[in-house]
C-alpha positions as CSV (number, residue, x, y, z in Angstrom):
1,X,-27.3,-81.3,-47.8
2,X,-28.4,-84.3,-49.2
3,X,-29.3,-86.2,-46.1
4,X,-31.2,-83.3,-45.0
5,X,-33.5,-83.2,-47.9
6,X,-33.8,-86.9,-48.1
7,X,-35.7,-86.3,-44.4
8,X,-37.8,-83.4,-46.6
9,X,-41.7,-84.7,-46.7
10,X,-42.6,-87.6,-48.8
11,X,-40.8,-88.6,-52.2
12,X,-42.8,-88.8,-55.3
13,X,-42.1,-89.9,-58.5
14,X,-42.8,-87.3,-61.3
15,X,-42.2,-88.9,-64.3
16,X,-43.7,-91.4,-66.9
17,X,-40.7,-93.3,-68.2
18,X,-39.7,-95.8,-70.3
19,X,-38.0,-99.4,-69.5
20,X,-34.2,-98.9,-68.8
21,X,-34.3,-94.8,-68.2
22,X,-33.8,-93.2,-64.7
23,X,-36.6,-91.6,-62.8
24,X,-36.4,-88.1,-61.3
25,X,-37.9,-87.8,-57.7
26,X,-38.9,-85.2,-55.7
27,X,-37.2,-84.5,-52.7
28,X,-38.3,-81.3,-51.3
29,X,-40.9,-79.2,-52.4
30,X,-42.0,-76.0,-50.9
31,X,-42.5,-72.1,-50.7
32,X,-39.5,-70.1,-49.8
33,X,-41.3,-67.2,-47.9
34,X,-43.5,-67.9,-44.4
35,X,-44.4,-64.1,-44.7
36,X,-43.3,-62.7,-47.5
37,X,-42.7,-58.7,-46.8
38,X,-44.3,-58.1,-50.2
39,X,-47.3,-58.5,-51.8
40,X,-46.2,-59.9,-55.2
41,X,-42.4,-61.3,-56.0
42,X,-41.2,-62.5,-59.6
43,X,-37.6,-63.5,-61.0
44,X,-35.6,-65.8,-59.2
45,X,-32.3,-66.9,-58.9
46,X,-30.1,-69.3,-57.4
47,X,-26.4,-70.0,-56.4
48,X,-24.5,-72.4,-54.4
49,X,-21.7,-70.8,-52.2
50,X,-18.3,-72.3,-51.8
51,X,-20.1,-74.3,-48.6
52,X,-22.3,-76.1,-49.7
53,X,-25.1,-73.1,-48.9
54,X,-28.0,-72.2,-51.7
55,X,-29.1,-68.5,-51.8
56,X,-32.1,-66.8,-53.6
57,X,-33.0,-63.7,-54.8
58,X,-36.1,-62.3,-56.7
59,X,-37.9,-59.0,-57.0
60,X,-40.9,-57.6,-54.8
61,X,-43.1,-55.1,-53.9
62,X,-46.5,-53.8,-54.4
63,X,-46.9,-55.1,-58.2
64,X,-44.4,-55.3,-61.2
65,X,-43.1,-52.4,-62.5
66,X,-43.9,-50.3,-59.0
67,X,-41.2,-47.9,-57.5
68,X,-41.5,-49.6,-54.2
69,X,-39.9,-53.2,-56.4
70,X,-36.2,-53.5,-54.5
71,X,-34.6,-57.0,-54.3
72,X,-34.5,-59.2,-51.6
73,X,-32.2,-62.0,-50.9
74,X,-32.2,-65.1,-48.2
75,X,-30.0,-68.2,-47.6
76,X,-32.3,-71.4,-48.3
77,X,-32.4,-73.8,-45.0
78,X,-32.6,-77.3,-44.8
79,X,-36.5,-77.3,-44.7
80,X,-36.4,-75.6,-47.8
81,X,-37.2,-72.0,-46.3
82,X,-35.6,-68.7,-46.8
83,X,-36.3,-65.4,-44.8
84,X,-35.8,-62.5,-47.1
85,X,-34.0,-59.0,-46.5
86,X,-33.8,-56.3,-49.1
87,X,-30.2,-56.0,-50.3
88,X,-30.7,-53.4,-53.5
89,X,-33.5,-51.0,-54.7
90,X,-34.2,-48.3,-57.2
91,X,-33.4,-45.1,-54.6
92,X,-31.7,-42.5,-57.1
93,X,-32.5,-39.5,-54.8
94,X,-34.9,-38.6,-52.1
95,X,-37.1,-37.6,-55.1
96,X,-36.2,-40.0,-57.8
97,X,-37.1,-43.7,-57.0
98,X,-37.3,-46.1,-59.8
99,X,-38.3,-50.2,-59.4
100,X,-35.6,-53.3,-60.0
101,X,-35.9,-56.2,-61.8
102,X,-34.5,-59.2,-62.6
103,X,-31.8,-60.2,-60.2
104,X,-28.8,-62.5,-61.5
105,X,-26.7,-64.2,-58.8
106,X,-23.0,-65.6,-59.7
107,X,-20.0,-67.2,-58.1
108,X,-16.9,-66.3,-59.0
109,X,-14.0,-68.3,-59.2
110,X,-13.0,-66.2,-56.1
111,X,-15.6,-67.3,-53.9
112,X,-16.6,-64.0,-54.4
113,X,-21.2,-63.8,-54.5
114,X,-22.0,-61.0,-57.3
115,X,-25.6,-60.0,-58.0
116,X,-26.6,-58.3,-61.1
117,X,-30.3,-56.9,-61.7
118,X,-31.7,-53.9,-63.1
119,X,-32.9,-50.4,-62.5
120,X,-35.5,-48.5,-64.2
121,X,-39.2,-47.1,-65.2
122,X,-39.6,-50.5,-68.0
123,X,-37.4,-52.9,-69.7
124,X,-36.9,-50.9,-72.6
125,X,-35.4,-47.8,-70.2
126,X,-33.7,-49.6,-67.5
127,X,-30.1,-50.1,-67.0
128,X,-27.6,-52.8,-65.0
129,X,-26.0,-52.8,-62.1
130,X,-24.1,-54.9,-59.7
131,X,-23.4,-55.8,-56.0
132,X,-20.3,-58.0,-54.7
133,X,-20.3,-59.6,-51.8
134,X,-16.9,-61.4,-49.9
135,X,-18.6,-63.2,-46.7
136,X,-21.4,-65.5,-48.6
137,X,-23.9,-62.3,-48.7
138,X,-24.1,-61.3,-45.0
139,X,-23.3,-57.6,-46.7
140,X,-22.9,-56.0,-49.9
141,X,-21.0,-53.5,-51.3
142,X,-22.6,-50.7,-53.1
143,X,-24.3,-50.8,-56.4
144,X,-21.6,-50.5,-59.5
145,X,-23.8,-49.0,-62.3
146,X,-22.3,-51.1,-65.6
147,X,-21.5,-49.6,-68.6
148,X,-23.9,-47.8,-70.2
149,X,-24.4,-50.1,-73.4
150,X,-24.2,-53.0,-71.4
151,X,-27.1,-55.0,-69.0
152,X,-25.6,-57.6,-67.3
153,X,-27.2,-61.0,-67.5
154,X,-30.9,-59.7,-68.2
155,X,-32.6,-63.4,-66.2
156,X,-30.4,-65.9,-66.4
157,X,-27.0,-67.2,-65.1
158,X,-23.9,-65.9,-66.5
159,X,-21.1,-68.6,-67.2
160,X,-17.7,-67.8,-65.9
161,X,-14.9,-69.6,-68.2
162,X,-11.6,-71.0,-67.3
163,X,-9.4,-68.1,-68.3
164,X,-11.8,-65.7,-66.0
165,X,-14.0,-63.9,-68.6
166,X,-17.5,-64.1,-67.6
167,X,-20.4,-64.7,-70.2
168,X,-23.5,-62.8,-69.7
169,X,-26.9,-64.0,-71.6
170,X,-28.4,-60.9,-72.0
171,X,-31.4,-59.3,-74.3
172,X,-33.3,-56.1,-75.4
173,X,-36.6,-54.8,-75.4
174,X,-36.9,-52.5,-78.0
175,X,-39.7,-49.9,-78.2
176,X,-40.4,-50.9,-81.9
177,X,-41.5,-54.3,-80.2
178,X,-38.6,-56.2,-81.8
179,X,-36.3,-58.4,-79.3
180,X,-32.7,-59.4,-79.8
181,X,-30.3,-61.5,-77.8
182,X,-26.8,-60.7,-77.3
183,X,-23.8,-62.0,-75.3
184,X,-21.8,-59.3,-72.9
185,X,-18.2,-60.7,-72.5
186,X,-16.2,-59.4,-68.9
187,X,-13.0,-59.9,-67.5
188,X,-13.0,-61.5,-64.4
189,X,-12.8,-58.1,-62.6
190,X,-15.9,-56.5,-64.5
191,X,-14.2,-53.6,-66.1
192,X,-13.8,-54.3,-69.4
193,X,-16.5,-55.3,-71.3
194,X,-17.2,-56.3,-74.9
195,X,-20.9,-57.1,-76.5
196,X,-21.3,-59.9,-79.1
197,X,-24.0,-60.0,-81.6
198,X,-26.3,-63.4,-82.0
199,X,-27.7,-63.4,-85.6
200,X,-28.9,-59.8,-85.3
201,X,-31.2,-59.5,-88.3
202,X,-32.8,-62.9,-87.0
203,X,-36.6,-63.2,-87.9
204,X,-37.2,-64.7,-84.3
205,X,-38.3,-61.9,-81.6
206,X,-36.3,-63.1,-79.0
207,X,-34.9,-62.5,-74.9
208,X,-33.6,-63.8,-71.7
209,X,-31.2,-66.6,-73.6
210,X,-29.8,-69.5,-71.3
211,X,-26.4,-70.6,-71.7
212,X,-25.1,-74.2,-71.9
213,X,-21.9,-75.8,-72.2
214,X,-20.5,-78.8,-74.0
215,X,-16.6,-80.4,-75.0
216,X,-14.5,-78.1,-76.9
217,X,-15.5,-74.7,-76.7
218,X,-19.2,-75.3,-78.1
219,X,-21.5,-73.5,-76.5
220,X,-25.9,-73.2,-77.1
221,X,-28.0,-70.8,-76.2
222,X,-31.8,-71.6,-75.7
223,X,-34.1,-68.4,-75.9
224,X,-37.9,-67.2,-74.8
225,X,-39.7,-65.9,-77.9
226,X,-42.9,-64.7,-79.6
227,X,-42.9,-67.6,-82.0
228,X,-44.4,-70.3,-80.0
229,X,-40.8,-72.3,-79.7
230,X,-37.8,-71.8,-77.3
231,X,-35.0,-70.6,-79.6
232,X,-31.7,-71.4,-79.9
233,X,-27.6,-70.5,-81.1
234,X,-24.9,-72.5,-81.1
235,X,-21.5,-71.3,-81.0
236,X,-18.2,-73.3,-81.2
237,X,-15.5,-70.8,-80.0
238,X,-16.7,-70.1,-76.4
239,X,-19.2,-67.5,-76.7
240,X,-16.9,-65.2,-79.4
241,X,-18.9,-66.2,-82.6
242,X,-22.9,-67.5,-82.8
243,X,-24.8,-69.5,-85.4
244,X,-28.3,-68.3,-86.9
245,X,-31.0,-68.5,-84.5
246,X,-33.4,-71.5,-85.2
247,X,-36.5,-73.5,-83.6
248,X,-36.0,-76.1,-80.9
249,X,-39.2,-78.8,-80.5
250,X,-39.4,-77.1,-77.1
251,X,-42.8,-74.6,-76.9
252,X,-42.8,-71.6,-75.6
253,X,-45.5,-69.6,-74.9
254,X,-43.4,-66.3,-74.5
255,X,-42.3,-67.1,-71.2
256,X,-39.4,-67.2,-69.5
257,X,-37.2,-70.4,-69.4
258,X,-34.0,-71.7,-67.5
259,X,-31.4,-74.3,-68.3
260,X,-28.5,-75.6,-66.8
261,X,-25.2,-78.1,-67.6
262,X,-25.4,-81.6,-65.6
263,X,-22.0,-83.0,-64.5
264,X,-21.9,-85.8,-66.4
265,X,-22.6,-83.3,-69.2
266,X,-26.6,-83.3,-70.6
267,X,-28.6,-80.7,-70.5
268,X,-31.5,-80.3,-68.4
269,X,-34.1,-77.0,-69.1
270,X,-37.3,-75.9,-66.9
271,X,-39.6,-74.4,-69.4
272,X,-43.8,-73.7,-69.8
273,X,-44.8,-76.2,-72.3
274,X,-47.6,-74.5,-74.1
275,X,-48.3,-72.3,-77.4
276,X,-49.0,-68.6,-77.0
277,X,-52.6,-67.3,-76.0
278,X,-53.4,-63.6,-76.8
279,X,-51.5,-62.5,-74.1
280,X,-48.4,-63.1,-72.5
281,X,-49.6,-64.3,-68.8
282,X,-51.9,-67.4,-71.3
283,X,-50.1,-70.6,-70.9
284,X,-47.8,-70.1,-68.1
285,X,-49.9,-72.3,-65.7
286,X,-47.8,-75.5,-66.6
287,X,-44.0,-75.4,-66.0
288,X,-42.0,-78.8,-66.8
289,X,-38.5,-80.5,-66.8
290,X,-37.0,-82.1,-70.2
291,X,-33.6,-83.4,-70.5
292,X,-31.2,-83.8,-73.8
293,X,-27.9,-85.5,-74.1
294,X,-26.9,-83.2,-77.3
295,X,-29.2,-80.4,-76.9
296,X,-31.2,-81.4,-80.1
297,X,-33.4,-84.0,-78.9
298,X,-35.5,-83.5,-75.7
299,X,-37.4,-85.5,-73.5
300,X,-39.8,-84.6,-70.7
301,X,-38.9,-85.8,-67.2
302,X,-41.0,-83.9,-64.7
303,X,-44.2,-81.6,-64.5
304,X,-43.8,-79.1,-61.7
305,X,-46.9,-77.6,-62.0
306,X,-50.5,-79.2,-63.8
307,X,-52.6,-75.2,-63.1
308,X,-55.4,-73.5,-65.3
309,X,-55.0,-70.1,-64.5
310,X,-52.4,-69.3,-62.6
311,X,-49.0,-68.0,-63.1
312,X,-46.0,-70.8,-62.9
313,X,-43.7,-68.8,-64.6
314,X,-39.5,-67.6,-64.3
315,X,-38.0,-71.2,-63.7
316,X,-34.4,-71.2,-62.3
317,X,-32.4,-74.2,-62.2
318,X,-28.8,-75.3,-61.1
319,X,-27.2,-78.8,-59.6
320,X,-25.3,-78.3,-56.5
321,X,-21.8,-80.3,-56.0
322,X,-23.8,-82.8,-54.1
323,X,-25.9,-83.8,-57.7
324,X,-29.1,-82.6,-56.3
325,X,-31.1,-80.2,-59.3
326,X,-32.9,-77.1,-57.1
327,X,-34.9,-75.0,-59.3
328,X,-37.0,-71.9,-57.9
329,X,-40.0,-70.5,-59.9
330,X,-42.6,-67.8,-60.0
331,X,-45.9,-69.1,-57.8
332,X,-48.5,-67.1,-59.2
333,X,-47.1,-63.7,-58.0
334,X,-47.2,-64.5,-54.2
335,X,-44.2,-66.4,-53.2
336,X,-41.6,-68.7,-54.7
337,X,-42.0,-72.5,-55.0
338,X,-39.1,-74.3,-54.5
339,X,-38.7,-77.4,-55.7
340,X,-35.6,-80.7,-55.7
341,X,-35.0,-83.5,-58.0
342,X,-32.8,-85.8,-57.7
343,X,-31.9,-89.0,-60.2
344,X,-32.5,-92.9,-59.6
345,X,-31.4,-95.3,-62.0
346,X,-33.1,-98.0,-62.0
């Protein structure tokens, strides 16, 4: 995969950086859909199969919110190109349809691709489900409607640990307008499920945490929120107990963000780096890349997107096994951008 993206358009340097510190390059940058079978998409998310092959998901339909939103999934090629093909939607009945959101892809430690995402009239009614697939997404089984008091991962990746149990980041909506953040705990299998508070009389308004990993158990969680900050929790017992929730120097303009674990173990976040506007869709037009060796002390290394109005929004982000860092993102309701970095040290 690597050689094929090195072949991918031009390479350009996207960051400003000091004597002595690596530079992140661009080496593919592009929209996922030719011609998209929708006229507005939102919510990605990415995996790398067992092969070496990405895969993306997102939402689309007419608009947000719209009974005719399903989910559609397509394997990304090596000119950074997927075609999509609806794999779930919101069909209860012949007279009960309802739209889907926010699709979560995982690999198991089976080799086994599961897709969580949600089903209902808003996010303060809908509920989780999941697919499974065992041949890399080709087909899925049917949807597995979760637990009533459970969501699945509500944007971003779950974690699976080394003993099986999978972490799920998850969040509500309530409709007294306050947001909490919350940790779903599975067994490898899905059945059992247990739900872990995070600092449930917080002041912070908060949803759709990321989850990162460091040595010994710790764990961090890095929220979207209503306070003009990312968010985060820290945990030291893999996920079991949390910390208070507290400020981070990254802003956040109540958007969502996405994080992810490097290999050689910093952490790396894709995030909107502006303050809140009167509404929600202000200051979403400028999506960037910071890195942290200790998840305390970040530093930008890429802009994605330099917009005015538009909508860069719904970052996702992992690193393949080859050390490439692929993120997808919201492009202003029409397609999916798809963008990735990889590391030169100078």
């Amino acid at each position: 995969m690597t050689k094929q993206f090195l072949l991918v358009g031009v390479f350009f340097a996207i960051g400003l950086l000091s004597q002595g510190q690596s530079r992140w390059i661009k080496v593919n940058e592009s929209l996922l859909f030719s011609s998209p079978p929708f006229n507005n998409c939102h919510a990605s998310t990415l995996v790398e199969d067992q092969h070496g092959e990405l895969s993306v998901a997102c939402f689309g339909g007419s608009q947000e919110g719209k009974k005719d939103v399903v989910i559609y999934y397509g394997k990304i090629n090596s000119k950074g190109e997927a075609i999509p093909g609806e794999i779930a939607s919101g069909v209860i009945n012949d007279s009960v349809r309802y739209p889907c959101w926010n699709p979560v892809l995982l690999k198991n430690k089976e080799g086994q691709l599961v897709l969580f995402y949600k089903v209902g009239p808003n996010p303060r009614e809908w509920w989780g489900n999941y697919k499974t697939s065992g041949d890399n997404g080709v087909t899925w089984s049917e949807a597995v409607r979760l637990p009533a008091h459970v969501l699945g991962p509500i944007k971003n990746k779950a974690i699976q640990l080394d003993n099986g149990d999978v972490l799920c980041p998850s969040s509500v909506e309530s409709a007294n307008g306050k947001w909490k953040v919350f940790i779903e705990k599975a067994d490898s299998k899905l059945q059992h499920w247990t739900v872990i508070p995070v600092d449930s009389n917080s002041i912070f308004d908060v949803i759709q945490p990321s989850m990162l990993r460091y040595s010994e158990k710790k764990l961090q969680l890095l929220c979207r929120s209503k306070q003009g900050n990312v968010i985060q929790a820290w945990s030291k017992d893999n996920g079991n107990t949390w910390s208070s929730l507290s400020k981070t120097s990254l802003l956040n303009p109540n958007s969502g963000i996405d994080a992810v674990t490097l290999k050689d173990g910093r952490q790396l976040v894709v995030y909107n780096p502006d303050i809140p506007g009167k509404d929600w869709v202000n200051g979403r037009s400028k999506l960037s890349v910071a890195l942290s060796k200790d998840g305390i002390h970040w530093r930008d290394i890429a802009e994605l997107e330099k917009g005015t109005t538009q909508e860069y929004s719904y970052p996702a982000v992992i690193q393949s096994a080859d050390g490439l860092v692929h993120i997808t993102y919201t492009y202003d309701r029409k397609n999916i951008k798809y963008v990735v970095l990889r590391e030169e040290t100078r």
